[in-house]
C-alpha positions in Angstrom: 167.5 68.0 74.2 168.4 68.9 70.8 165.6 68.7 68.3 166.0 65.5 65.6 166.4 66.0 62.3 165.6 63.7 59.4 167.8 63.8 56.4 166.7 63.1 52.8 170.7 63.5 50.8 169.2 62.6 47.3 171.4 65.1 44.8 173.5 62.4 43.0 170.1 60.4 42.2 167.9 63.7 41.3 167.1 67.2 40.9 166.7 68.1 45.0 168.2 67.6 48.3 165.5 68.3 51.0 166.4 68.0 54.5 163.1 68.7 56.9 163.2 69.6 60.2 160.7 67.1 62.5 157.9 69.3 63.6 154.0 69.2 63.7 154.1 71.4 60.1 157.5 70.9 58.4 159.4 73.3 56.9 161.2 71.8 54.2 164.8 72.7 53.0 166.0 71.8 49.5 168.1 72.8 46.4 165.5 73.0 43.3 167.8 73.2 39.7 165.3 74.5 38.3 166.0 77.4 40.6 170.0 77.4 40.7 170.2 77.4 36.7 167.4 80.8 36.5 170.6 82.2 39.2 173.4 81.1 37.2 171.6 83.0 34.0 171.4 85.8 36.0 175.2 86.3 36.4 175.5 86.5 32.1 172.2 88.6 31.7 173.8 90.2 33.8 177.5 90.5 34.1 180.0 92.6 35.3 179.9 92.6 39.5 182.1 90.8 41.3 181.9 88.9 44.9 185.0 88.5 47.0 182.7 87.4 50.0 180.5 84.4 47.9 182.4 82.0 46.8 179.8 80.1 45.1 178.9 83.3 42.9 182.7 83.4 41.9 182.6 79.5 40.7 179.6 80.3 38.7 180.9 83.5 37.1 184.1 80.9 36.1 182.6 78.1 35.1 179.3 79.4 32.8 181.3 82.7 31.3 181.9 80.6 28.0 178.1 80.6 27.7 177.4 83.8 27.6 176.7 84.3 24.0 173.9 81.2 24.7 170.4 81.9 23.1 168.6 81.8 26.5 170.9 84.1 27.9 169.8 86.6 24.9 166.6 85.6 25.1 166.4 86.2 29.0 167.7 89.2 28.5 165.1 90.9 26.0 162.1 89.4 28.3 163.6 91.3 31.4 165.2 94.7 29.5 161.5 95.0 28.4 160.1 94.1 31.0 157.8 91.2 29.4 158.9 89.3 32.8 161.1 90.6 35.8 163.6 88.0 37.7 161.5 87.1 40.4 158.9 86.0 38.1 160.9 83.6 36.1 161.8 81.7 39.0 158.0 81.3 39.6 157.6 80.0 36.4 160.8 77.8 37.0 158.5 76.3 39.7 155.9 75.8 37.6 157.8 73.4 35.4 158.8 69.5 35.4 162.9 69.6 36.7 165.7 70.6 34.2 166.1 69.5 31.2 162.4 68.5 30.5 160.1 71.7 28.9 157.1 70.3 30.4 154.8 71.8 33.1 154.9 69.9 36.6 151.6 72.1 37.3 149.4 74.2 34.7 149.8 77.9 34.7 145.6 78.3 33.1 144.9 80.2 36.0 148.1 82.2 36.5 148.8 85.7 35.7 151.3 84.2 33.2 148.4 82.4 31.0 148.8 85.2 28.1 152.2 84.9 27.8 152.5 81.1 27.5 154.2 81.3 23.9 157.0 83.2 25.2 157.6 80.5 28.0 157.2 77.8 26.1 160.2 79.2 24.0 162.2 80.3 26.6 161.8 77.0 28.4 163.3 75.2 25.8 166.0 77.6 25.0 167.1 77.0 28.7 166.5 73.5 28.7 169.2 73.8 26.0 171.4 75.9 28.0 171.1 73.3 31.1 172.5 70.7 29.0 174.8 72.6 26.9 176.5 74.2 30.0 176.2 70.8 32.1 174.5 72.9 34.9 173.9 69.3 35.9 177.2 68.5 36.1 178.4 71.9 37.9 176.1 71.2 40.9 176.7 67.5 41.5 180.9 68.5 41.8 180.0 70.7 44.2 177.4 69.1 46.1 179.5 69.4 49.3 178.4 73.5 49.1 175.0 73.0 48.2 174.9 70.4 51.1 176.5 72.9 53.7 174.0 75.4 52.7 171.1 73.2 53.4 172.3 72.0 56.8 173.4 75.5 57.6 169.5 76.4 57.2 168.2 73.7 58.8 170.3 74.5 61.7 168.9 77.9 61.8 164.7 77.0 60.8 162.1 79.3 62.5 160.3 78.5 65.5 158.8 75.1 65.7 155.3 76.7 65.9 156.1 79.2 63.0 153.7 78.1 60.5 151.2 77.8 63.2 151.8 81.5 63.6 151.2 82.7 60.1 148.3 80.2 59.3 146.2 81.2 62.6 147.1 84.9 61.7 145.9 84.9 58.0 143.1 81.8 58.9 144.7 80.2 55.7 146.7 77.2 55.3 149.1 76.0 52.5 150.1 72.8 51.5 153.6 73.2 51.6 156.2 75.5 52.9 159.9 75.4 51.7 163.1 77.5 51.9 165.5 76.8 49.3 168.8 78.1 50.0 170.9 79.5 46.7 174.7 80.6 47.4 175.2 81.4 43.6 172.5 84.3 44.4 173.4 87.7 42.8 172.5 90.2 45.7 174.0 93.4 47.1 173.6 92.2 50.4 170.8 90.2 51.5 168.1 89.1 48.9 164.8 87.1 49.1 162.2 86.3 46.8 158.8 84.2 47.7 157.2 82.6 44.8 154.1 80.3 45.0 152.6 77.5 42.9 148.8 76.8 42.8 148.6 72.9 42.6 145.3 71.4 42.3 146.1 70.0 45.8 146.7 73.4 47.4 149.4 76.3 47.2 153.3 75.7 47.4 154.7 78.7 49.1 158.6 79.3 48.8 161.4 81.2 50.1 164.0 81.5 48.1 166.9 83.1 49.9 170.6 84.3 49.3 173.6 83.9 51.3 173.7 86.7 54.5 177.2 86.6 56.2 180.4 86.9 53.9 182.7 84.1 53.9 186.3 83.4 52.7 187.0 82.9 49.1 188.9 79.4 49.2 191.4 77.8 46.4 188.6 75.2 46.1 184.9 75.5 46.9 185.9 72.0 48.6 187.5 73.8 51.1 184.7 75.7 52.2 183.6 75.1 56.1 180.6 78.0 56.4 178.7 78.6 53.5 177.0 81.6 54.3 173.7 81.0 56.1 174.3 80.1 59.4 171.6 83.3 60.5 169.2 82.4 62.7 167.2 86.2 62.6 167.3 87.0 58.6 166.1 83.5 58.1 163.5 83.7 60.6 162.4 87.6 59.6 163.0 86.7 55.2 160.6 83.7 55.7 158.1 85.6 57.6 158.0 88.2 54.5 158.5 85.8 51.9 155.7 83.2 53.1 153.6 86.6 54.0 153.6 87.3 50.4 151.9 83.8 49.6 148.7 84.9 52.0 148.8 88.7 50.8 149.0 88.7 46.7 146.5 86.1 45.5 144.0 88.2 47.4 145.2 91.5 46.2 145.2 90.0 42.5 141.1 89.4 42.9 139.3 91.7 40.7 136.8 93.1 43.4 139.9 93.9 45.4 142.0 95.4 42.7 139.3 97.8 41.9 138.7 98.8 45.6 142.5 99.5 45.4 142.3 101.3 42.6 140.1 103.7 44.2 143.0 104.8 46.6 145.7 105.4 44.4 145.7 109.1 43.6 147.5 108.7 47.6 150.6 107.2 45.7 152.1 111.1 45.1 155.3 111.7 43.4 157.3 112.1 46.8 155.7 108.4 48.1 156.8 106.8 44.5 160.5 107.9 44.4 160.6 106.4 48.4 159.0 102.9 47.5 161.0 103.3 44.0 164.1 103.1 45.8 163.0 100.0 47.2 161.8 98.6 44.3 158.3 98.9 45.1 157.4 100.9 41.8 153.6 100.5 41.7 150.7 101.1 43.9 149.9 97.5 43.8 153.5 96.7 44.8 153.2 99.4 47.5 150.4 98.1 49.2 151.0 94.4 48.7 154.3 95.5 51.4 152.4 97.3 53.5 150.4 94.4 54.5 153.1 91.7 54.0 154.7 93.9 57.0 151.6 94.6 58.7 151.3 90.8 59.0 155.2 90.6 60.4 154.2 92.7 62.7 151.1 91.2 64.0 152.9 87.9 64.3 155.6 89.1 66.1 153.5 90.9 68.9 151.2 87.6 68.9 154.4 85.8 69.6 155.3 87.2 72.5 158.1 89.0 71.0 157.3 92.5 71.8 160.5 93.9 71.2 160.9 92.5 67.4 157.7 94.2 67.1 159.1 97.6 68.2 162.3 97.2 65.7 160.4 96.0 62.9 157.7 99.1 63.4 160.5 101.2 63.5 162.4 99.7 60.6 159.3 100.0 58.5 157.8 103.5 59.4 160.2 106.0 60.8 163.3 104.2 57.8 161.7 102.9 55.2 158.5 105.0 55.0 155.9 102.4 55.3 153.5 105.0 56.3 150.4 103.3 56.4 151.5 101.0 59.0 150.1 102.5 62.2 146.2 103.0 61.0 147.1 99.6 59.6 148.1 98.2 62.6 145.3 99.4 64.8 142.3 98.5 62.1 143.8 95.3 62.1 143.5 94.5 65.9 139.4 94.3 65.3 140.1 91.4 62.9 142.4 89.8 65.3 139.8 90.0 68.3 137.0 88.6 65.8 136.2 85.3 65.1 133.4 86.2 62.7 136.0 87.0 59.9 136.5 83.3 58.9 139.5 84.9 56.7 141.9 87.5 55.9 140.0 88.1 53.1 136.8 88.7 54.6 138.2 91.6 56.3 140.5 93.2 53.7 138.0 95.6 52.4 137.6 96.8 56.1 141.3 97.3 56.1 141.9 98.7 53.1 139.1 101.3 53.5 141.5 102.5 56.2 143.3 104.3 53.3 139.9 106.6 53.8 141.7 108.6 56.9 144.7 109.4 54.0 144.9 112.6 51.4 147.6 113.7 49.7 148.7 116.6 52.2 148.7 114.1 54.8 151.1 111.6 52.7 153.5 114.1 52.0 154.1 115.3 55.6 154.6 111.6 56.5 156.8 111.3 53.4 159.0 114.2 54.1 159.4 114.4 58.0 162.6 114.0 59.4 
């Protein structure tokens, strides 16, 4: 039997569409405008690359290029050239706020890492408010509601396993409130791109994966033509939620103070060689670079746990032997203690343990792992 489906279509009467898949934990699927319009700036901070295979991306780059002189577009500019806020961040702010074109906060950021910049976001808020109703963002999405819908159901056709968040919430012994993909065609990626912001609500945490398109499709006459839209892909959006959600159980605790400095304590192991590999991947702190270590360590785990040995294998191989993820395999086998003990009520209560794994590391040792062929 096919699973059932309920169907929230509320675009023409709001700021989301959310379709949920009907399982014990949902999963839910929705276009935020909040999100699309932080995209769609993107493209004029931005500019210049073209996208014969996203259609969406080339509406976008048609439609908004008369606003490209708009303050919020300078404005987001100078916040990301000097690196006040990177991309990814803004959309967790975005997420943070009331929906488009109201400046006021759904959910307090007091106990954010963004509390000491909150004059800068208050003013670049309002300069995109401006922008959203200047530029009739609005308007661009409801006429071409038919994509946005198509890449909804396209996800929703494709959600992870029904006992997914099960998974990842008996791995981590954490639960969130509220898990959602939201599915953006007008993306700007060189391939495949995901970013997982979170929200702390006073109810709990909102986690988020916020996902590009990941097959090419047909440029049309009219995005009304369209039949695929681009993420009908059963394995990236099952592996890109794994990481994105991973990161929602992984960075709040690496953000505490007691763990930061415990990090810090291992960081003379980030040599030159291991910062120009995870620089390539746009891992360019030691923060960053551990925060991915254990993100994977916990796709990994979850796999195995899973039953599916042989997603473990490729993902071990795509992690360490390509993409130099060398702390992976004293990772992995620290990690099993945790795993076979219930005393550790939480992840955290065993991340020291794991991080003082780092103890079996020295420079010498990084650099042969770094450099071997």
């Amino acid at each position: 039997m096919k699973p059932i489906y309920f169907i929230l279509l509320t675009l023409l009467g709001s700021n989301c569409i959310s379709q949920k898949k009907n399982t014990q934990r949902e999963i839910a699927v929705e276009s935020n405008y909040n999100i699309h319009t932080q995209l769609i700036l993107e493209h004029l901070v931005w500019p210049g690359k073209r996208y014969p295979n996203r259609p969406m991306i080339t509406e976008v780059i048609r439609y908004f290029d008369k606003y490209k002189d708009h303050p919020a577009i300078h404005f987001t500019d100078s916040l990301l050239r000097n690196k006040i806020f990177f991309s990814d961040e803004l959309m967790e702010i975005s997420l943070y706020l009331e929906p488009l074109p109201s400046t006021k906060f759904k959910y307090s950021i007091e106990n954010t890492p963004y509390n000491d910049r909150i004059a800068l976001i208050n003013e670049w808020k309002q300069k995109v408010s401006d922008f959203y109703i200047v530029s009739d963002v609005e308007g661009f999405m409801k006429s071409n509601k038919q994509f946005y819908d198509g890449a909804i159901k396209e996800v929703v056709n494709n959600l992870p396993p029904n006992d997914f968040i099960d998974q990842m919430e008996t791995f981590y012994r954490d639960k969130k409130l509220k898990y959602t993909i939201i599915p953006c065609p007008e993306m700007k990626t060189g391939d495949k791109r995901g970013v997982g912001p979170y929200v702390q609500t006073k109810e709990g945490m909102l986690v988020y994966q916020i996902i590009s398109a990941s097959i090419p499709i047909q440029n049309m006459n009219k995005l009304s033509d369209c039949t695929e839209f681009g993420f009908n892909n059963r394995e990236y959006i099952l592996l890109n939620a794994r990481h994105e959600f991973g990161h929602s159980f992984v960075n709040p605790l690496l953000e505490r103070a007691d763990i930061t400095e415990l990090l810090n304590k291992y960081e003379k192991l980030f040599t030159r060689a291991f910062q120009k590999v995870m620089g390539d991947q746009n891992y360019g702190t030691w923060w960053d670079c551990v925060a991915e270590h254990l993100v994977r360590l916990g796709e990994i785990r979850i796999a195995d746990r899973s039953g599916d040995s042989i997603l473990a294998t490729k993902l071990r191989f795509e992690n360490i032997e390509k993409k130099r993820f060398i702390f992976l395999p004293e990772l992995e086998e620290k990690v099993k203690q945790y795993e076979s003990n219930k005393m550790y009520k939480s992840f955290l209560s065993y991340l020291p343990e794991l991080i003082n794994t780092l103890e079996q590391f020295n420079v010498q040792k990084i650099n042969s792992r770094i450099l071997e062929d």
